[in-house]
C-alpha positions in Angstrom: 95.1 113.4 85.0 95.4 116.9 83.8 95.1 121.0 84.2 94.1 124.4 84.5 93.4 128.0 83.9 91.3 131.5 82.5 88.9 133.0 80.5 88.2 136.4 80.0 86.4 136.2 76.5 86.0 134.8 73.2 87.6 137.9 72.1 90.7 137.4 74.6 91.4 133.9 73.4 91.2 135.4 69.7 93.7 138.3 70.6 96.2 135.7 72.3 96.1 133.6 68.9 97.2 136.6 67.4 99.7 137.5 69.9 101.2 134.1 69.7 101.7 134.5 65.9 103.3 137.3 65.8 105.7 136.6 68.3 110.0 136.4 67.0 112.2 133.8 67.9 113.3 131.7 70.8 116.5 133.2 71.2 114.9 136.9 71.7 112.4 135.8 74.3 115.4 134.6 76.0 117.4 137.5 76.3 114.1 140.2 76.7 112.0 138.3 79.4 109.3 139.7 76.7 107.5 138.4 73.7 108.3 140.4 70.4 107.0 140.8 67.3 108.9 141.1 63.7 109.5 144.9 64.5 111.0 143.8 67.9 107.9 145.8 69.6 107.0 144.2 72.9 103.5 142.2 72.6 101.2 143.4 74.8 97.7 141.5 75.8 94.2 143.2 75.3 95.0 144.6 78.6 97.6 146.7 77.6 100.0 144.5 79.5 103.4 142.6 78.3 103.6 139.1 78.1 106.4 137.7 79.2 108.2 134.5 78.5 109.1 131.6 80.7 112.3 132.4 80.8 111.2 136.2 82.3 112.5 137.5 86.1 111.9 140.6 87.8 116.0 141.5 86.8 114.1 142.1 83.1 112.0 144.2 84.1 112.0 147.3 81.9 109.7 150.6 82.0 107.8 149.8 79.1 106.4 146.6 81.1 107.0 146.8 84.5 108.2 149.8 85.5 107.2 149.5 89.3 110.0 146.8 89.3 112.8 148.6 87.4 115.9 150.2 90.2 115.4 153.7 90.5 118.3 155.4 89.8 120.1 157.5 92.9 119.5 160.8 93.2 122.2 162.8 94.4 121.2 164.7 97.8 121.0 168.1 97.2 122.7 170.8 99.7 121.7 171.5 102.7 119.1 174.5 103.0 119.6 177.1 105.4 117.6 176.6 108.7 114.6 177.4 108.3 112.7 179.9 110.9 111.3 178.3 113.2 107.7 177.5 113.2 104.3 176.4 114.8 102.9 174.8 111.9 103.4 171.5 111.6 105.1 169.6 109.2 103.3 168.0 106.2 103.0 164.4 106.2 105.2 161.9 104.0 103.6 159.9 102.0 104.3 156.2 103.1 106.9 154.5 101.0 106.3 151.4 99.0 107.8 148.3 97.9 107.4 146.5 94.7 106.3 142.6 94.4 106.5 139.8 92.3 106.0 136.5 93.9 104.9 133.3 92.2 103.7 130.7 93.9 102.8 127.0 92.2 99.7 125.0 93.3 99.5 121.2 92.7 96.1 121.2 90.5 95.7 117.5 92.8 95.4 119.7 95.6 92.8 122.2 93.6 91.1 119.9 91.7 89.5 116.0 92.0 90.2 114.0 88.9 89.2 115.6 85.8 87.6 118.5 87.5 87.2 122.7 87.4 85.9 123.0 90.9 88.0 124.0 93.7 87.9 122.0 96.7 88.1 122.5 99.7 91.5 122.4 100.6 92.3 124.1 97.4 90.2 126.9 98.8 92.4 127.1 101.7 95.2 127.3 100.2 94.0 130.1 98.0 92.3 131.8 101.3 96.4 131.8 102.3 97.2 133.5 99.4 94.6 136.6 99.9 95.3 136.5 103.4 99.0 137.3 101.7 98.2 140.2 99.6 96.1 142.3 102.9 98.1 145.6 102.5 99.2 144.9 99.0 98.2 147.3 96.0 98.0 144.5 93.6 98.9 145.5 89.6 98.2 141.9 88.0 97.6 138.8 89.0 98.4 136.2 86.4 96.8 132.9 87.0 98.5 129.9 84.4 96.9 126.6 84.3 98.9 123.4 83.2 98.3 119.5 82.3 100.2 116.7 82.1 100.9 114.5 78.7 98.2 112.3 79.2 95.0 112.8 77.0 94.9 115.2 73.4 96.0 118.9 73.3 92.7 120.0 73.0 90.8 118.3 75.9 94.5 119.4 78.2 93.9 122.9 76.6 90.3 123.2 77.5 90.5 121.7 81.0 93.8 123.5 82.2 92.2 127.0 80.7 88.5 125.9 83.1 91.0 125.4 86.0 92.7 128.6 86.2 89.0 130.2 85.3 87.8 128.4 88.5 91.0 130.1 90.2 90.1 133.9 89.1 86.6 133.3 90.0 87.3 132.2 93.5 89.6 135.3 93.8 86.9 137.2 92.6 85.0 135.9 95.1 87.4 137.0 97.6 87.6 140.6 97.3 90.3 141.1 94.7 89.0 142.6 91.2 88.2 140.7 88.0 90.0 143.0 85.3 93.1 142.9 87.7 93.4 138.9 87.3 94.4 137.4 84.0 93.6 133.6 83.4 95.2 131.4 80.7 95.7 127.2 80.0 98.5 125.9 78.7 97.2 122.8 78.4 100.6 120.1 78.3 102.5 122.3 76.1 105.2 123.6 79.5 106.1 119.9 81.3 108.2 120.3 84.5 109.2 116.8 84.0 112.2 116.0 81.9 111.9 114.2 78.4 112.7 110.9 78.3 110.5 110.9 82.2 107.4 108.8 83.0 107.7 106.6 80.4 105.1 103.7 79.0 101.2 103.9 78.9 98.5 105.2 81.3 98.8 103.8 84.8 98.7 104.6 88.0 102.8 104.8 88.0 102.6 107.0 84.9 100.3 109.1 86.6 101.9 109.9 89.7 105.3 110.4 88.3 103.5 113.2 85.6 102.3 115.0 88.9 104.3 117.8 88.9 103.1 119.1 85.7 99.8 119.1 86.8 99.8 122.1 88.4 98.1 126.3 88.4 101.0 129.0 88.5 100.0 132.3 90.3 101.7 135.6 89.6 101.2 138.3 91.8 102.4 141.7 90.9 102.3 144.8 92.7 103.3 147.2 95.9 103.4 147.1 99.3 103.2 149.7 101.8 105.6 149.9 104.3 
């Protein structure tokens, strides 16, 4: 069996090619969170936002990217005015402070998806109704919806179906309130396995397929604020 997710446009698949080719080594992507380019710029999408690597967490967070994530640092209090006279008027109001979010959650395409399939079912539908029930009260940045597939089957087909998946995903967010050019949809196809190498061994079968279920699977990231 295999997986999902998005599509914004011809144009967006053709911009991530050229993302992806300029992007430097391993060993940066490691120690950034971000992908870079020759220069060591941060790559940024035809949204204007950074992509990050697999090996990203919110502790990488820098201004450039995600600022809304980054510590603020301490202020010192300043000294203490004099009283002031006292007064009728009332105070003004303080605006209500915020939190900053980054959850990901990971959805078993099985659950999603029948066999070989871009249409939600049911009970995938729930499951993504629990995830906008979630976000009620939360100004949501990006959402970043990642389609994957298991081995079984060529790049291409994996590549196609997992990228229809997490389309299927976005729409059904869409559908739900939450804006289209806040959700960005992508399929890696069988190129990120959560199973280890050497796992799952031997031909297509029923055994094969079950134990290769885990990386059959749509990763939603969810970034934004939240007001207290």
């Amino acid at each position: 069996m295999n997986d999902t997710y998005m599509l914004k446009m011809a144009s967006l698949a053709g911009a991530t090619l050229l993302v992806l080719g300029a992007v430097v080594t391993d060993a940066s992507a490691q120690s950034s969170g971000y992908l870079t380019d020759q220069r060591g710029g941060v790559v940024k999408n035809a949204f204007g936002l950074c992509w990050r690597t697999g090996f990203w967490t919110p502790a990488m967070a820098t201004e450039e990217c995600d600022a809304e994530l980054v510590p603020k640092k301490a202020v010192p209090a300043p000294r203490a005015a004099p009283p002031a006279p006292a007064s009728r008027t009332a105070p003004p109001a303080q605006p209500r402070p915020v939190t900053p979010i980054a959850d990901k959650i990971t959805l078993s395409a099985d659950t999603l998806f029948d066999f070989n399939k871009a249409v939600v079912k049911p009970d995938g539908k729930a499951r993504l109704d629990e995830l906008v029930n979630g976000l009620k009260g939360v100004s949501v940045d990006t959402i970043i919806v990642v389609g994957h597939a298991d081995r079984i089957g060529s790049d291409a087909y994996n590549t196609k179906l997992s990228l229809r998946r997490a389309e299927a995903v976005k729409s059904y967010l869409v559908s739900k309130g939450i804006p289209a050019n806040r959700i960005h949809a992508e399929g890696k196809g069988k190129k990120q396995p959560v199973t280890k190498p050497g796992s799952c061994k031997g031909p297509k079968s029923q055994a094969v397929i079950k134990c290769l279920q885990p990386d059959r699977r749509v990763v939603i990231e969810v970034v934004g604020t939240r007001s207290k």
